[in-house]
BATOR-424549 format. One record per residue (C-alpha): residue number from 1; residue in one letter; chain; x, y, z. Coordinates in Angstrom, 2 decimals, always signed. Example, Ala and Ser with C-alpha at 12.3 -4.5 7.8 and 13.67 -1.06 7.14 Angstrom:
<n=1 res=A chain=A xx=+12.30 yy=-4.50 zz=+7.80> $
<n=2 res=S chain=A xx=+13.67 yy=-1.06 zz=+7.14> $
//
This chain:
<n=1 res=X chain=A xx=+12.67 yy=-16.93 zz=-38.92> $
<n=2 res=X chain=A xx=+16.29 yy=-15.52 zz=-39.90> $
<n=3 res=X chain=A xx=+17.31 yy=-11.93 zz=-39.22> $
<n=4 res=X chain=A xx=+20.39 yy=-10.41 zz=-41.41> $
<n=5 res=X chain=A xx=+22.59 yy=-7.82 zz=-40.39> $
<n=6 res=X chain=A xx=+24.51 yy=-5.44 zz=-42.02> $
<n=7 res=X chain=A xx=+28.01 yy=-3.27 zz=-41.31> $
<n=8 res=X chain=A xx=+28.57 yy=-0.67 zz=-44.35> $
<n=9 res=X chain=A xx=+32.02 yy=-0.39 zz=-44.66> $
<n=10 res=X chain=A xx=+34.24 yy=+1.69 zz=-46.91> $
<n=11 res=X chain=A xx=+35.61 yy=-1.72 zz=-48.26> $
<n=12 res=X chain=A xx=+33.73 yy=-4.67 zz=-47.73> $
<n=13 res=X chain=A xx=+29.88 yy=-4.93 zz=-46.15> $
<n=14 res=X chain=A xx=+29.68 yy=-7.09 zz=-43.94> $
<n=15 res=X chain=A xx=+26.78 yy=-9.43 zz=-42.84> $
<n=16 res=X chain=A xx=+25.48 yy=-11.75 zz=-40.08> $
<n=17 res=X chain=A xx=+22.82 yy=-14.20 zz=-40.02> $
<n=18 res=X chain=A xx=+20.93 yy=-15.20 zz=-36.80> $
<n=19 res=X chain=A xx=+20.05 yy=-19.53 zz=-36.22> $
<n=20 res=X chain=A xx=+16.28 yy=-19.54 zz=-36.79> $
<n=21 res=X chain=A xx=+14.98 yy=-19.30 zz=-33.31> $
<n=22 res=X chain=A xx=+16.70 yy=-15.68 zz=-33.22> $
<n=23 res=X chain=A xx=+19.26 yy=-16.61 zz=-30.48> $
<n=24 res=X chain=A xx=+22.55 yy=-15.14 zz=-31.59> $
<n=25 res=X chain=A xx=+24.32 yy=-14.17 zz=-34.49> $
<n=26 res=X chain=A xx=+27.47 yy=-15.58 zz=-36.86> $
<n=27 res=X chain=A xx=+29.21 yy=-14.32 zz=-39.47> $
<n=28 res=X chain=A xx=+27.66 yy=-14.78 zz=-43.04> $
<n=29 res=X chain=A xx=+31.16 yy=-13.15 zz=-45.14> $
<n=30 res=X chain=A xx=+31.60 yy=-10.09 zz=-46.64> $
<n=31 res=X chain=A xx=+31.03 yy=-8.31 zz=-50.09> $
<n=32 res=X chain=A xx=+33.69 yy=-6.47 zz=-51.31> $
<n=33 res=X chain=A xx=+32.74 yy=-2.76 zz=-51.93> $
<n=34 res=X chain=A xx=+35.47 yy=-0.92 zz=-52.89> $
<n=35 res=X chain=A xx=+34.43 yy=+2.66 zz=-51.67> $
<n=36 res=X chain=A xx=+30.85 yy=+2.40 zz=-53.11> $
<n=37 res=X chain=A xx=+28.48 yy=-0.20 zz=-50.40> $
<n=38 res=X chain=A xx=+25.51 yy=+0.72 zz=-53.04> $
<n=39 res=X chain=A xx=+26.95 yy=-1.59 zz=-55.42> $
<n=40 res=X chain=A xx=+26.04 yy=-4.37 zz=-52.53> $
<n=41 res=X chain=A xx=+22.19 yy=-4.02 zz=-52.71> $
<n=42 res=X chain=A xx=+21.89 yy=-6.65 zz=-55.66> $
<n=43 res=X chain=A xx=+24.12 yy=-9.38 zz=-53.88> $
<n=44 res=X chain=A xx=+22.13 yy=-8.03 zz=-50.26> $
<n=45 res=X chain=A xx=+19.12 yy=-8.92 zz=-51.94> $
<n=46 res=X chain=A xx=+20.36 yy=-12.43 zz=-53.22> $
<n=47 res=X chain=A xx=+21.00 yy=-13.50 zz=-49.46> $
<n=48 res=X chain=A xx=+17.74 yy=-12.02 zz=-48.28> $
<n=49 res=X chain=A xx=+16.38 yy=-14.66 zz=-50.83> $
<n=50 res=X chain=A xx=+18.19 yy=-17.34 zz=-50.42> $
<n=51 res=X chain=A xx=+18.14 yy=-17.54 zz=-46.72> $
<n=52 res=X chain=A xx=+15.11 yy=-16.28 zz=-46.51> $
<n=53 res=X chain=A xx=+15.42 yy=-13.92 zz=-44.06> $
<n=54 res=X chain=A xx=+12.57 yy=-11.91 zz=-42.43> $
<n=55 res=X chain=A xx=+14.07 yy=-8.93 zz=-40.84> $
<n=56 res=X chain=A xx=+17.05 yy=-7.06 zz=-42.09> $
<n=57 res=X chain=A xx=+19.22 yy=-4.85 zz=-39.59> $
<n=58 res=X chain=A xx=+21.76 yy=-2.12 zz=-40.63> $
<n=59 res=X chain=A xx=+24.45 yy=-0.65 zz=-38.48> $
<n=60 res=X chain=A xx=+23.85 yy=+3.27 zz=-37.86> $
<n=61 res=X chain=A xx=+27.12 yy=+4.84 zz=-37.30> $
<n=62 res=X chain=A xx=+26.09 yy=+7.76 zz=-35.09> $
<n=63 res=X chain=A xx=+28.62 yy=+9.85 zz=-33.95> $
<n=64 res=X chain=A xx=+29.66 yy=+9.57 zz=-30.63> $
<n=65 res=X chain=A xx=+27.46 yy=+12.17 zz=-29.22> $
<n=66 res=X chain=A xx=+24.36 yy=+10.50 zz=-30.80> $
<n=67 res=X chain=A xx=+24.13 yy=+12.79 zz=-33.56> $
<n=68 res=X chain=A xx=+23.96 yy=+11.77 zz=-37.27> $
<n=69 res=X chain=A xx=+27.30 yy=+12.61 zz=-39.24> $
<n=70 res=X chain=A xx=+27.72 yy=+11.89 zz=-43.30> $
<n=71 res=X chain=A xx=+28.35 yy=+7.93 zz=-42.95> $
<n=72 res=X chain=A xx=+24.95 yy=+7.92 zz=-41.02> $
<n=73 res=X chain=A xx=+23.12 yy=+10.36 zz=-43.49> $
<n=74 res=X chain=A xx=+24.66 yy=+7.41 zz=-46.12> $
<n=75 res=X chain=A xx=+23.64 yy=+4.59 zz=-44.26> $
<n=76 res=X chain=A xx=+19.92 yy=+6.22 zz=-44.19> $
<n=77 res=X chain=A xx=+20.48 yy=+6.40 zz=-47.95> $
<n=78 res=X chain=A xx=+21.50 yy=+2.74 zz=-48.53> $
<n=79 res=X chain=A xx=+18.72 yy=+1.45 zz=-46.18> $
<n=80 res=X chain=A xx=+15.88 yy=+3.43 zz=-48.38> $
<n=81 res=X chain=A xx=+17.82 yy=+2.09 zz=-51.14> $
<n=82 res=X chain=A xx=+17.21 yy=-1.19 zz=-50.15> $
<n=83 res=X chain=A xx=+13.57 yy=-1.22 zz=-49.03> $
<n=84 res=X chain=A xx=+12.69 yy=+0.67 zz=-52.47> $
<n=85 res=X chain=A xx=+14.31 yy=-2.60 zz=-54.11> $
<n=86 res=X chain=A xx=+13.07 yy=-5.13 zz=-51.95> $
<n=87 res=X chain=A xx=+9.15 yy=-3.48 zz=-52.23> $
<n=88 res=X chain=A xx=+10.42 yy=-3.58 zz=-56.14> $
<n=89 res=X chain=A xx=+10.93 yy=-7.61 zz=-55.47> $
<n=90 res=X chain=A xx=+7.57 yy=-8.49 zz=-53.19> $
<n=91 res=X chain=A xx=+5.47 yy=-6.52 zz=-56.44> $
<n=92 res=X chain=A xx=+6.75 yy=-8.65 zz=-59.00> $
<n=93 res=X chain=A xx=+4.86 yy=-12.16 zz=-59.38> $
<n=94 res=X chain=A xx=+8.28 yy=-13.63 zz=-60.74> $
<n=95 res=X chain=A xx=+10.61 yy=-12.82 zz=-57.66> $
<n=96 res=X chain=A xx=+11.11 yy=-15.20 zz=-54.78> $
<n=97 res=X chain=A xx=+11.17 yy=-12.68 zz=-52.25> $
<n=98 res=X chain=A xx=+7.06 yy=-12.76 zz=-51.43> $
<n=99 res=X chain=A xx=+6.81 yy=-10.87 zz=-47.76> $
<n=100 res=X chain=A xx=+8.46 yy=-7.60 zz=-47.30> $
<n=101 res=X chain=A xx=+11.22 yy=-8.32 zz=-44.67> $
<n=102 res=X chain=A xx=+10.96 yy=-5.72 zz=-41.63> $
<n=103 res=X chain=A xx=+13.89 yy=-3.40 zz=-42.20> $
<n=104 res=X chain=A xx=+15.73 yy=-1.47 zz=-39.03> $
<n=105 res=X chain=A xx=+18.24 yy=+0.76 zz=-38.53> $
<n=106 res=X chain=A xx=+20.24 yy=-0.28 zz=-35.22> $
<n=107 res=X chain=A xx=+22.82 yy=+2.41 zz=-33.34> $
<n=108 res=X chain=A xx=+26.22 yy=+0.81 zz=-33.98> $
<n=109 res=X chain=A xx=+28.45 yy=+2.97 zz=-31.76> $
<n=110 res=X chain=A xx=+31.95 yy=+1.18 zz=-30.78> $
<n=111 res=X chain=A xx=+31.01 yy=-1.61 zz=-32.98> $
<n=112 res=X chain=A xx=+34.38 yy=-1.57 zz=-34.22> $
<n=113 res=X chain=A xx=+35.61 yy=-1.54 zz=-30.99> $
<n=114 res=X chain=A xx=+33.99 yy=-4.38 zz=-29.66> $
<n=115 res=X chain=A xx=+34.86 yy=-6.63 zz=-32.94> $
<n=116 res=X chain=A xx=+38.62 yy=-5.96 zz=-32.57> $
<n=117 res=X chain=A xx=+38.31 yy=-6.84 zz=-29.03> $
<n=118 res=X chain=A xx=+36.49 yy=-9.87 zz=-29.87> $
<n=119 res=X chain=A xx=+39.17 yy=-11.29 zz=-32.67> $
<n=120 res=X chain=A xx=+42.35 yy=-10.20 zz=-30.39> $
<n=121 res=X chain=A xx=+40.38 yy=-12.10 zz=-27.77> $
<n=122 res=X chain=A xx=+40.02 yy=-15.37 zz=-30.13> $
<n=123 res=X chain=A xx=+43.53 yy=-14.99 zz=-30.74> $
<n=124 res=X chain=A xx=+43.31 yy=-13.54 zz=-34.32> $
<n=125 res=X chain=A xx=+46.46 yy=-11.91 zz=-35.49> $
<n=126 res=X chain=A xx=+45.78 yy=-8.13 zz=-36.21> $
<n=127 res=X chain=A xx=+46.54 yy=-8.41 zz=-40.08> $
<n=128 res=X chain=A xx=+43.53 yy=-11.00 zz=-40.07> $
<n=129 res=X chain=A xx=+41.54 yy=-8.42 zz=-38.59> $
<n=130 res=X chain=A xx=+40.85 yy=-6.25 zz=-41.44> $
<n=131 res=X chain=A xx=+39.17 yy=-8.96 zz=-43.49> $
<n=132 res=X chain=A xx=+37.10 yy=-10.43 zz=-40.51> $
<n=133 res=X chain=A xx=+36.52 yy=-6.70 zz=-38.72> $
<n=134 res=X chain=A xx=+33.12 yy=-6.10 zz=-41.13> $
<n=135 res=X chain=A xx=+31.40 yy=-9.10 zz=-40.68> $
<n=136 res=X chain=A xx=+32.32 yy=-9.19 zz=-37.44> $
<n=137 res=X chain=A xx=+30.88 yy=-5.59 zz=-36.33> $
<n=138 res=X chain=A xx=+27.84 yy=-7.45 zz=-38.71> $
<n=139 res=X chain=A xx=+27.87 yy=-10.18 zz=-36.20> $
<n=140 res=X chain=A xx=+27.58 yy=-7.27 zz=-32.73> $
<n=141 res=X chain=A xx=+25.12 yy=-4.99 zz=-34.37> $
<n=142 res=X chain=A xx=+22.84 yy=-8.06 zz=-35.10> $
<n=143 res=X chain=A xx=+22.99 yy=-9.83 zz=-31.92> $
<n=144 res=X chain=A xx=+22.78 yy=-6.39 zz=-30.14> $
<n=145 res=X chain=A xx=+18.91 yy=-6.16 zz=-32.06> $
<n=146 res=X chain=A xx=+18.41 yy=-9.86 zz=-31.29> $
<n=147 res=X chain=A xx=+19.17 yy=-8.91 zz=-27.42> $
<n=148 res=X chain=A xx=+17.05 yy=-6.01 zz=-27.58> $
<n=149 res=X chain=A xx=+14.18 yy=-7.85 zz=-29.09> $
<n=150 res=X chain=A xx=+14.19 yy=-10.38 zz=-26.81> $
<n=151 res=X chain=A xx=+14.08 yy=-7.45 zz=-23.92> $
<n=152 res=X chain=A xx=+10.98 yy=-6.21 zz=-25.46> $
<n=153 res=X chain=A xx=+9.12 yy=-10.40 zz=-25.10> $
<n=154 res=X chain=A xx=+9.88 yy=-9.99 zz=-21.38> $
//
């Protein structure tokens, strides 16, 4: 079993895979953007496929209050998005995607935050940060679902 997560960013999306027994999460790159994540679905979908993965998380960016702003109404957007292409996949005999992964939504509040703390604490220079920030907020909002998951076993 492999989750994926996702961080929509203006720029790049960036994405995290978990190790199969749904431990923790590491980065998995980025896809450059440039102001429209839609254009990511297609190579989204590619990674679903080729690393199989069963369950699919995307970063909500609620506003600090919990309520849903623009980037969150888009996020919503991109995540129907996907499912309506991934159901699109699963129906067609041809496609290697067979089983509808589980898609989620996961709060992503101070994401950000956290990954700049996390690559000044690893000693990454700040210019570095900018191409390492997505995938690394990837990287929090998936293990933050893994965590939570693993709550609900107990």
């Amino acid at each position: 079993m492999v989750w994926l997560g996702i961080d929509l960013g203006n720029a790049r999306v960036g994405l995290a895979l978990s190790d199969p027994e749904l431990s923790f999460a590491h980065p998995a790159g980025n896809i450059e953007v440039w102001g429209d994540y839609f254009q990511a679905i297609n190579d989204v979908l590619n990674v679903i496929e080729d690393e199989h993965v069963d369950h699919v998380v995307v970063g909500l960016p609620l506003q600090m209050d919990g309520t849903e702003g623009p980037s969150a109404k888009k996020a919503r957007k991109w995540t129907a998005e996907l499912i309506h292409e991934l159901m699109q996949e699963v129906m067609d005999p041809q496609s290697p995607i067979a089983v509808m992964p589980e898609v989620q939504l996961q709060d992503e509040r101070l994401t950000t935050v956290d990954s700049h703390r996390m690559l000044f604490d690893a000693n990454v220079q700040g210019r570095a940060h900018r191409a390492m920030i997505d995938q690394q907020s990837a990287v929090v909002i998936l293990q933050t679902a893994l965590d939570q998951a693993h709550q609900h076993e107990e």
